[in-house]
Structure formats: C-alpha cells, structure tokens
N, C-alpha and C positions, 0 to 999 in steps of 0.2 A: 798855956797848956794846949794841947792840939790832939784832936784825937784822930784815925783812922780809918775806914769802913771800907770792904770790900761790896759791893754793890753788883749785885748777880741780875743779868737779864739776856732776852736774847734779840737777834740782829740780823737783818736781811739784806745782801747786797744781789739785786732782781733784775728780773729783763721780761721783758713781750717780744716775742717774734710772730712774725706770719709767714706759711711755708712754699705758698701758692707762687706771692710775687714774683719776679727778675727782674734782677738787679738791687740796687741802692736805694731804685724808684717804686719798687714793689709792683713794678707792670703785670696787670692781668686787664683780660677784657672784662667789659661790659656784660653784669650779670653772673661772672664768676664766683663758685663758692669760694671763700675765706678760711682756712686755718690757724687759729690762734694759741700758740702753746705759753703759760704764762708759768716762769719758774722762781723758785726760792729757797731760798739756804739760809737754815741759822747759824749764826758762823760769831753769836754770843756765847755766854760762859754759863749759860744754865740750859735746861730744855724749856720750849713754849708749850704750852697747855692747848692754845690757841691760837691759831693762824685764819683772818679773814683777807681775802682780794675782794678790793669793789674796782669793778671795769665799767666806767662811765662810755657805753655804747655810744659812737659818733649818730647823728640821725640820720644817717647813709648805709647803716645797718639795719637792716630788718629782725628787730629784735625777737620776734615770735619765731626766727626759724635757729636759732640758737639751738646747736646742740653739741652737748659733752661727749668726745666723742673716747680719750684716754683721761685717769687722773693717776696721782700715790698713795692716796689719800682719801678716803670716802669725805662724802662734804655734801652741805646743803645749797641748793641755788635758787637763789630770789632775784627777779629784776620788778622794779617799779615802775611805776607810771613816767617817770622820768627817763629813762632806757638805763637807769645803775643796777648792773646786773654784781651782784653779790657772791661768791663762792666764799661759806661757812665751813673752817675744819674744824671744829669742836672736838676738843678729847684728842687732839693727834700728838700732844706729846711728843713733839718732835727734838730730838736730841742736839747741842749743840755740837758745831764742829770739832772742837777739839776732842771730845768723849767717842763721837760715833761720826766720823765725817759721811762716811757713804750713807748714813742714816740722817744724814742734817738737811736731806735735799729735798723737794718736792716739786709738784706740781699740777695744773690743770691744762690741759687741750682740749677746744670748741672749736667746731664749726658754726660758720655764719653766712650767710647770702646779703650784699649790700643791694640797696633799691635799683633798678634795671634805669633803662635809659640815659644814665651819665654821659655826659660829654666828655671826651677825648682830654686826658690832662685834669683831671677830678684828683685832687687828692682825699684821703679818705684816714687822718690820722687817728690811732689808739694807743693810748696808756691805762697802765693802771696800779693801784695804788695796795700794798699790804702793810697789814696789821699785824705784830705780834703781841700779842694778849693786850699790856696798855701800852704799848710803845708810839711813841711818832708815825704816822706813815712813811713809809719808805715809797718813792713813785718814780718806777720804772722808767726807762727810756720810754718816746714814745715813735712804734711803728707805721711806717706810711705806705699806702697803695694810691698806686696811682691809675687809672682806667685808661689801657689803652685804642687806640685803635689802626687797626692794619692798613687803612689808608694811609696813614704816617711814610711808609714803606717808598708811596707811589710821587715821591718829591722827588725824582730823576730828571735832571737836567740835559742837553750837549749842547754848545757854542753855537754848531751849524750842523744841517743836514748834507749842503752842496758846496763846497770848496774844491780851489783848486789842486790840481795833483801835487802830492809832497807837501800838504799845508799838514796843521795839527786842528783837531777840536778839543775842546775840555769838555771830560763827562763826570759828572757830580751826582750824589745825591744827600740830600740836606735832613733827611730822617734823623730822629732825636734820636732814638734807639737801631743798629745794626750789629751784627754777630757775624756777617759775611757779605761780600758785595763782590761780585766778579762780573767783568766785561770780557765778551766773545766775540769776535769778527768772522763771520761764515763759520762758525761752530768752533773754530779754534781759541781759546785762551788768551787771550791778550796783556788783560790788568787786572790787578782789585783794586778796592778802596777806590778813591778819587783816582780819574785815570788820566791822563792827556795822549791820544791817541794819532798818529803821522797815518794820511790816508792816501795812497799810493793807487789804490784800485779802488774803482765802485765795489758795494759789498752791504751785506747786513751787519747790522752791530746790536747785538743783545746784552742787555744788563740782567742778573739775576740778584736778589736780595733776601738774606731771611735774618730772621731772629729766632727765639725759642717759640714764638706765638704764632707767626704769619712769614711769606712766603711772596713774592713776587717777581716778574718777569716781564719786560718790556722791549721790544723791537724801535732799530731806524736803520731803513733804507738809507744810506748813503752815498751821493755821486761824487766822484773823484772828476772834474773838469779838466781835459788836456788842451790846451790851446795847438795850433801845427801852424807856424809862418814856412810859407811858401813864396815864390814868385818866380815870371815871366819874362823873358827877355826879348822883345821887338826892335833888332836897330839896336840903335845908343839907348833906350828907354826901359828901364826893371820897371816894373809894375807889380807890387804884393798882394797877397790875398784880400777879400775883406778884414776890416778889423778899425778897433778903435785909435790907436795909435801906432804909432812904428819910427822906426829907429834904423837908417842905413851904416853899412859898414862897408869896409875894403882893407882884404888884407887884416882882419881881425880887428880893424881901429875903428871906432867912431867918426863918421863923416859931418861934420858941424853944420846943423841946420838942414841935415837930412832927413826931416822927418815927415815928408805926406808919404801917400802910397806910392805914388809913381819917383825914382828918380834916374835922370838922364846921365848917364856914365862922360865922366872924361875922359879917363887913363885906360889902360886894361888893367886886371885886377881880380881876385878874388872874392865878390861881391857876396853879402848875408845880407839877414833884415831882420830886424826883433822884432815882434808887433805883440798887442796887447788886447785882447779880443772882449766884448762887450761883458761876460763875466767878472773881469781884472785880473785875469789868470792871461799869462807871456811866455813865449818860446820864440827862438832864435834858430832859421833855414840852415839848412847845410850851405856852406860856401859854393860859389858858382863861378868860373874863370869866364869874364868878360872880354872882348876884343876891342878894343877904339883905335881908330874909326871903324865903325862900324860902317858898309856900304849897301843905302839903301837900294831896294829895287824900285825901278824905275821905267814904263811903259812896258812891264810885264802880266802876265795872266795872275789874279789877287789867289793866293792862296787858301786853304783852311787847315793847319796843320791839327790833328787830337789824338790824342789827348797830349796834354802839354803843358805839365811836364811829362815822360813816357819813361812808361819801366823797360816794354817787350817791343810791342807794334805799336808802330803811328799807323795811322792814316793821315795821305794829304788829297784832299778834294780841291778842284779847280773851284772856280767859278763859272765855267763853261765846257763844253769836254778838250779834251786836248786835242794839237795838231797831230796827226800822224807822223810819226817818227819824232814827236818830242823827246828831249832826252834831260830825262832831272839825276840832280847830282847832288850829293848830301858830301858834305866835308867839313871836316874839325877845324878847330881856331890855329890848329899849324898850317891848314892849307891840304890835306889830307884829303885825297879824295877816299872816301869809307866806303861810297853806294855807287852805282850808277846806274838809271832803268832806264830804259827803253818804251815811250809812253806808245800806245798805238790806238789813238782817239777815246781812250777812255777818261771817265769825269773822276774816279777816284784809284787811290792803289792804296793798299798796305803795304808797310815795309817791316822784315824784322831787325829793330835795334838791340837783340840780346848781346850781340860780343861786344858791343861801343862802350868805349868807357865813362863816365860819367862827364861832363861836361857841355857845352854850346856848341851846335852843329848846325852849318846854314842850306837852307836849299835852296838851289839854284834851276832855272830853268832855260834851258841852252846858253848858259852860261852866264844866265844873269840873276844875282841874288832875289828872290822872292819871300825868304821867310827865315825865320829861325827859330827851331826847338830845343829844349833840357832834357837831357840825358841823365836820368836820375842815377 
C-alpha cells in the first residue's frame, strides 16, 4: 500500500550584489563606501511566516558603520560580536510565487565602509545565507570587491625614445583594468589600445588612459635620427663623410670590397656611397658622374675650394694672392668651359654656380688643373 502527501513549503532562489564596484572585479578605491542589496523570492507552494538573512560580515568591513539604507519589508537587525549581522522579517508572510508572484519578492540594502589602507588587489568577498521559516539555508552567490588603485593606470611602456627615421616603437600599457587608451603625436590621433607607431619626424607622443575611477596622461619626446651620406671628389679619390661604415657604388652596383671612406675611382662612372652613422641609422648620396683619369695638378698655386659640395657660391681661396692677370677656368666632365675669371692679384673670389648642372667640375689655373668641386 503507498500512500501520498502533498508537502507545502516555501523556497528561495537569492543573490547579493554590490552597486559601487566596476566590473566583474567589483573595483572601487581605497576607503570607498559599499552598497549591499540582498534579494529573495519565495518561489515555494505556500507563504513563509518568516524570512531571516544572516550576512557573515568579511573582517574588511567596518561593521559599526553598517547602515540600512532601503528594505520591502520591515525587519530587525542584529550583528554580534562575531561580525554576523542578522536581518529578522518576522510576521512578513510572504506569499508564494505562484499565488502572488510580484508579492513573492523582497528585500534588504545596507551600506557599508571596509577598513581604509588596503593594498591594491584586496579582495573583499560577501555572501549570505536565508532562512525560510525551518527550511535549509539557501546561500547566495558570493560578491567580490576588489581595492583598486590608479597607479595601475601608470604601467605605459615604448620600445624607444630615439630611433632612426621610418623605424617603428611599440607603445603598451599593461594596466589590469582600461575602458580607453589612446595615443597622440603632436596632439593628433594616432592609435588606441596597444599601438605600434612609424616615426618619420621628431615629435611628442602622448598617451591618455582612463577607467570609470581614474584618469591618466603621460608624455615622450621623441627623436626621429636621419643619417645624410655625402662625399668629396679630389683627382681619382671620393672621400665620404664621417660615419661608421660605408659601402661604394658605381653605376647603382655594389663595388666589392669598397668599403673604407675613402675610395679611388677606376672607370668613369656614376659613383654613390651608403654609410651608416654611429646611431645605426644609413642613407645612401645622390649619385655623382666621375671622370678617370682624372688629371692631377701639378707645380700649381694649392687651392681652397668651399664649400664643397656647393649649391649657389663657391669660393676659391689661393694659398697666396694671385698673379696679376691670372686666369681660372671652371669646366665640366665634357670639357665645357662654364666659367672663366680674370684673377687680378687677389687671394679669394666667389663665383656663382646657380645655372650649373649637378655634377664634377674642375678648376683650373692658366690651364692647369688645381682642384675639383660638386655641384649639387
């Protein structure tokens, strides 16, 4: 024989939140008040007479500042010597959800203040547990805050401050929590989030960051490095700038085992030079048309041609003043005479080279080669 029995009671399915946090992590600072809302529903087949919550206060709460600040419910509050703070609903007769659902709900919200001085990354978990009349406890998810601190914020990293032109830096920032992160070059936009930035121009680079809590903004000066290869043609001999390595050419090819500063022309030719300057940043001269042979001077007055290489005016200074009625001649690698002055004992002349076209131009003094300059 088997008998039946409907069995009447009621039943809570509950939650704790707190309202203050952000996020998943519950971040607030150091010192922050706490919002506790603790909810419940009888969602059994009868009404409860009695509903008690006991909230086992973490010891990171300052139990004495607890205060209620909404309920549904009138109720009595006790916390003990232990921090078990107690909400009593005696008499609420709360109805089950099938009979009165909007009527099945309730709840209590407290404020709270946790102890001051936490360290960065404090968690600060709460649960708590309700009673319907004699039923089991039902025990809440349990809510977590975490203490943050807005130095978090100031973990910005970059690669480098000084690279060469057209390289890239990486700019990071390793903050546990961001809501926004942008990077600005001379006030304009650049990137957010993690950036990797091509730096073409010296310039400022600001990062800005915030969350819902905090807020930060940090600068770097940045130099963009341009290397410049240059050189010199004396005779058969290029000579390049300073620099740490280099690399000759002819004719846009690589010339094998041309690499000091100085080297002495065979052929005629199109001559460049790559060099790689104490930074590790490289640039490669404009091409320059060489003459071989080249014909030195010989028991002539020693030159000073400058600047040189020349964009507008040379000057060429003797060594001594000239002879009266000296006659210098400037002419191109075809044999062109382009100049021709008339010295009348003086020690220097300027000349202007603005109509010359770019290339090696020799000068000669009453007809005999003294020197040669670049015509940029």
């Amino acid at each position: 024989m088997t008998d039946s029995y409907l069995v009447t009671c009621s039943y809570d399915p509950n939650d704790i939140t707190e309202s203050n946090g952000y996020t998943e992590a519950g971040y607030v600072l150091d010192g922050s008040e706490l919002e506790y809302t603790i909810r419940f529903q009888n969602t059994g087949n009868a009404p409860a007479s009695n509903v008690r919550i006991e909230n086992d206060l973490n010891d990171l709460l300052q139990r004495n500042t607890l205060q209620p600040v909404a309920w549904s419910h009138d109720f009595l509050l006790s916390i003990d010597e232990n921090n078990l703070a107690t909400f009593q609903f005696n008499g609420i007769n709360l109805p089950d959800a099938t009979s009165d659902e909007s009527g099945s709900h309730g709840f209590v919200t407290y404020r709270i203040l946790p102890v001051t001085g936490l360290d960065a990354g404090t968690e600060i978990p709460n649960t708590a547990s309700i009673y319907f009349d004699f039923n089991p406890a039902i025990v809440t998810n349990t809510e977590m805050i975490t203490i943050y601190d807005c130095v978090d914020l100031e973990q910005a990293s970059i690669s480098a401050t000084s690279i060469c032109a057209g390289e890239t830096i990486e700019c990071t920032n390793d903050a546990v929590w961001i809501e926004s992160l942008e990077w600005s070059f001379d006030d304009a936009l650049v990137g957010e989030n993690d950036y990797i930035h091509t730096l073409d121009v010296s310039g400022l680079l600001t990062m800005s960051v915030s969350n819902s809590l905090c807020t930060y903004s940090q600068n770097w000066d940045l130099s963009a490095i341009n290397a410049e290869a240059t050189f010199t043609a004396n005779g058969n001999t290029l000579t390049a700038n300073e620099a740490s390595t280099y690399q000759w050419y002819l004719n846009g090819n690589v010339i094998v085992n041309a690499t000091a500063q100085t080297y002495h022309i065979s052929e005629t030719g199109n001559y460049s030079v790559e060099i790689t300057d104490a930074n590790g940043c490289s640039d490669v001269s404009e091409a320059i048309q060489a003459t071989y042979p080249s014909v030195e001077a010989a028991n002539v007055p020693t030159l000073l041609l400058y600047p040189n290489p020349v964009n507008d005016i040379i000057s060429i200074q003797f060594n001594a003043p000239a002879q009266l009625n000296t006659i210098i001649t400037i002419v191109d690698v075809n044999g062109k005479v382009c100049r021709k002055v008339k010295m009348n004992g003086q020690s220097t002349i300027a000349i202007d080279c603005n109509d010359l076209t770019s290339g090696i131009y020799t000068v000669a003094i009453d007809g005999e080669t003294s020197g040669r300059f670049i015509k940029q």
